[in-house]
KEMIBA-455379 format. One record per residue (C-alpha): x, y, z. Coordinates in steps of 0.2 Angstrom, whole numbers, padded with zeros to 4 digits, always signed. Example, Ala and Ser with C-alpha at 12.3 -4.5 7.8 and 13.67 -1.06 7.14 Angstrom:
+0062-0022+0039/+0068-0005+0036/
# end
This chain:
+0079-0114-0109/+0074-0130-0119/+0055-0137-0111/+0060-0130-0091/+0049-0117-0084/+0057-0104-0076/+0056-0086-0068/+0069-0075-0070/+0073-0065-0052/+0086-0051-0052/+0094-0049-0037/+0102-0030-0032/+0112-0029-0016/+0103-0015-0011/+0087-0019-0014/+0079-0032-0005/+0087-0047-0009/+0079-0058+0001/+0061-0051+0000/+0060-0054-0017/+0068-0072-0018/+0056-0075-0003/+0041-0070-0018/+0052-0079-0032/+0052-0095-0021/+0031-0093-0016/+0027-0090-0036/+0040-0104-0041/+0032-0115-0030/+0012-0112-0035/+0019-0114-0055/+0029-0127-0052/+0045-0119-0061/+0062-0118-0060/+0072-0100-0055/+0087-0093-0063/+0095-0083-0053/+0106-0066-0056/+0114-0060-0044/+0118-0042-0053/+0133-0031-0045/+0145-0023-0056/+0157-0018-0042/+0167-0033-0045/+0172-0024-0063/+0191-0020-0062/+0189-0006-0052/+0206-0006-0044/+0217-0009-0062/+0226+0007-0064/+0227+0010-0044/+0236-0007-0038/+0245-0018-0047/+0238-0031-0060/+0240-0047-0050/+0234-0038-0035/+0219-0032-0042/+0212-0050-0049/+0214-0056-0032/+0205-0046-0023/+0192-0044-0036/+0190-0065-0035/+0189-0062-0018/+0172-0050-0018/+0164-0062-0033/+0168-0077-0021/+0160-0065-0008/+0146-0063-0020/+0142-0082-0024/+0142-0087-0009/+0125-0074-0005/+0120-0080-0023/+0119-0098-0015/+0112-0093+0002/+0098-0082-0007/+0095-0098-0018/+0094-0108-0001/+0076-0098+0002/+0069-0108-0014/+0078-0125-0013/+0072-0129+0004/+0055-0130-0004/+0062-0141-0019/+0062-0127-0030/+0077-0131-0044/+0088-0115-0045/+0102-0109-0055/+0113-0095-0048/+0122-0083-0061/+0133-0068-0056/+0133-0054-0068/+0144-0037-0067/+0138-0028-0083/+0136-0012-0083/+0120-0007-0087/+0113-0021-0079/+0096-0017-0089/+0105-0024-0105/+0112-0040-0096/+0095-0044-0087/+0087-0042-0107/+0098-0052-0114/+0095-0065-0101/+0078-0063-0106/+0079-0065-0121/+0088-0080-0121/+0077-0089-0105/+0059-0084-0111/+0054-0084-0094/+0037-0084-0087/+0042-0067-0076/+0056-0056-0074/+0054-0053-0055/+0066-0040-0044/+0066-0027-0032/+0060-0010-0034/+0063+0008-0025/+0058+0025-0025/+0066+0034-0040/+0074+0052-0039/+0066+0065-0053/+0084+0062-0061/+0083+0044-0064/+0065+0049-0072/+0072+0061-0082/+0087+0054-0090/+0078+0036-0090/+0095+0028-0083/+0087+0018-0071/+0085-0001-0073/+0067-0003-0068/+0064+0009-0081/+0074+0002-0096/+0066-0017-0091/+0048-0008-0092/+0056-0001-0109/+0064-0014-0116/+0056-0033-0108/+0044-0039-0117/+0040-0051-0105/+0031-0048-0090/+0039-0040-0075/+0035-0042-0058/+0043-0027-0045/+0042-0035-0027/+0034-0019-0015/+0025-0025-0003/+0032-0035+0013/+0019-0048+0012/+0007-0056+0000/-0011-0064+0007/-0017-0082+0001/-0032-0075-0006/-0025-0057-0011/-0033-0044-0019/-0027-0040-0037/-0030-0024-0046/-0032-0024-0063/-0028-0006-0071/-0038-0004-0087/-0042+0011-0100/-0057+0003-0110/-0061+0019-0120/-0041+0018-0126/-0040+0037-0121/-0020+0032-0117/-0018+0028-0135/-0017+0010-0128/-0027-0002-0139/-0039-0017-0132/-0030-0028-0133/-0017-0022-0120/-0033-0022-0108/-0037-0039-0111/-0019-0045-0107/-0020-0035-0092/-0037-0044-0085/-0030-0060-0092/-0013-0059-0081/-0024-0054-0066/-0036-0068-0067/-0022-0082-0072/-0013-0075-0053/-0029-0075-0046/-0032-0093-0052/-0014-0097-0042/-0020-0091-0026/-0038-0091-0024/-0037-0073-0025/-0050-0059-0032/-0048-0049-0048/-0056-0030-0047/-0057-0018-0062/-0050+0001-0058/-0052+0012-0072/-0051+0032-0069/-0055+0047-0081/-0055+0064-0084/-0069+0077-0081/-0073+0090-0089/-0078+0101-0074/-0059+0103-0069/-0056+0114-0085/-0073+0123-0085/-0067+0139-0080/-0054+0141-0093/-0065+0134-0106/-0079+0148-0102/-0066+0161-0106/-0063+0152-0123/-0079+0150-0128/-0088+0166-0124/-0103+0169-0125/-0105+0154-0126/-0110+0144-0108/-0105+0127-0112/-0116+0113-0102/-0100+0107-0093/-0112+0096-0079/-0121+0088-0096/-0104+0082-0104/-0097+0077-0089/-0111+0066-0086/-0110+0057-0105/-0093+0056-0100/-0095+0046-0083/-0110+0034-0094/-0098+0034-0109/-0083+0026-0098/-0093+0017-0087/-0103+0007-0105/-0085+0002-0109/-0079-0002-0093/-0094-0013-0091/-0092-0020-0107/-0074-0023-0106/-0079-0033-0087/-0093-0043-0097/-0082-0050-0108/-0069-0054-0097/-0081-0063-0083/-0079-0049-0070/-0093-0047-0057/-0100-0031-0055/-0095-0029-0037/-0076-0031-0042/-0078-0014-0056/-0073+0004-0049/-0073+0019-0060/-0066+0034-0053/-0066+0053-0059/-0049+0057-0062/-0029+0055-0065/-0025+0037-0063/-0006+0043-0054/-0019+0051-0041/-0032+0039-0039/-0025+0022-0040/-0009+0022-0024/-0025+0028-0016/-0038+0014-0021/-0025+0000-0017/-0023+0005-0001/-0042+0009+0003/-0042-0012-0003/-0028-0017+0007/-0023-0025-0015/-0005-0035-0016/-0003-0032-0033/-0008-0022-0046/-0007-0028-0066/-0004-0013-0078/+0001-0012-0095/+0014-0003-0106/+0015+0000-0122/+0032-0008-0133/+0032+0006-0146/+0047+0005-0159/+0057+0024-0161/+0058+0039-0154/+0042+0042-0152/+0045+0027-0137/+0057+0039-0127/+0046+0052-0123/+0029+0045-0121/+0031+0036-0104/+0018+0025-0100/+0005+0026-0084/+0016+0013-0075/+0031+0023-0076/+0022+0037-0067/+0012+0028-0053/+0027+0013-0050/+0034+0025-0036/+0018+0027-0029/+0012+0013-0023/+0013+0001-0010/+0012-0014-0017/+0021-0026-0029/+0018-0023-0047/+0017-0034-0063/+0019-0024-0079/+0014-0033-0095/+0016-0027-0114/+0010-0028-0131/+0022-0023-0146/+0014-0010-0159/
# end
């Protein structure tokens, strides 16, 4: 990468290519850094050898990467008609995850931005997806382009747990608020504070049949709870320079509360974080990103800590 700047914007075919080099070109151009292009689509792969002859084949497969250049270079055109410096690269590895990280890995780029879609319960499941082996893998941040438009002076959430009931530690709330507020900074935007938690009262009924005779006080603990999340909350806000009109607490589950909160604020983008655990404890723990991504409407930037 030597001393250049850059982003890192993965283009898919099918998953719009131009919306997000349109976002690539309007960060690009407030950071005053370069783009590297890839233009990921495997479908170039010998996927006629054993079917036509040899000589055939390489023709036609030259063919569709000529094919595939040439929307590399128009896509790149977004960007260097505002005299943003861009590199186009075409990659046909399969999984494209593992050729975007090692990208990556050797660009150190400020963002790795691409498109995102809705994600069947099988690509959940069997973790196939790219989105999530980048969230998985990438430990740089990574920006999924959602929404269709971004305002001047946008609204950005910043999705916090200050009590660490996630098992996420505090430092990956302070990497979150710092992200948020470094955008923000880029576009005369507003940082707001959401933080969500559990109450008690949901679970008092079977509780009641555990503890019998017992009564337990739910309404009192619930109440401790609110105040107990709401000090760290607050606390958390204090020392990050938050306002107090910019912090929302809301009673409870984040992947029910928050597609609904950034709509209610009209937000265009939300910062979580994620968790880079080593093992396989990794696999099976999936982070609040992962389950909310599908859910909201605008673009997302996940950042990471390793443990």
């Amino acid at each position: 990468m030597g001393n250049e700047r850059k982003i890192l914007v993965v283009i898919e075919p099918d998953n719009a290519p131009k919306l997000v080099m349109e976002r690539a070109a309007w960060l690009a151009n407030l950071m005053n850094c370069e783009i590297q292009l890839l233009l990921c689509d495997p479908i170039s792969n010998p996927l006629l050898i054993g079917i036509i002859p040899a000589a055939e084949s390489s023709e036609i497969e030259r063919a569709i990467q000529q094919v595939q250049q040439e929307q590399a270079n128009e896509l790149a055109g977004i960007a260097r008609d505002r005299g943003i410096v861009v590199n186009t690269e075409l990659v046909f590895e399969r999984p494209i995850a593992d050729a975007v990280l090692s990208r990556a890995r050797e660009l150190k780029p400020l963002f790795v931005m691409k498109g995102t879609h809705y994600h069947s319960g099988a690509e959940r499941g069997i973790m196939v997806d790219t989105d999530w082996q980048l969230l998985r893998g990438c430990s740089f941040p990574i920006w999924l382009v959602k929404g269709e438009t971004f305002a001047d002076s946008p609204l950005i959430v910043a999705a916090v747990d200050p009590t660490h009931e996630h098992d996420k530690p505090a430092a990956l709330d302070d990497e979150i608020i710092r992200m948020a507020k470094s955008v923000a900074s880029l576009t005369s935007g507003e940082v707001h504070l959401f933080h969500s938690y559990e109450r008690l009262a949901g679970i008092g009924d079977e509780a009641m049949k555990v503890f019998r005779p017992v009564k337990l006080e739910i309404d009192k603990i619930d109440k401790k709870i609110k105040q107990e999340h709401r000090k760290a909350l607050d606390s958390l806000a204090e020392k990050n320079g938050i306002s107090g009109k910019c912090i929302h607490q809301l009673p409870g589950r984040t992947r029910d509360l928050l597609p609904a909160f950034i709509r209610s604020k009209n937000a265009q983008l939300v910062v979580m974080g994620a968790l880079a655990r080593w093992g396989f404890k990794r696999m099976i723990i999936g982070s609040t990103a992962e389950r909310v991504m599908d859910h909201l409407s605008c673009d997302i930037l996940v950042v990471r800590i390793t443990e």
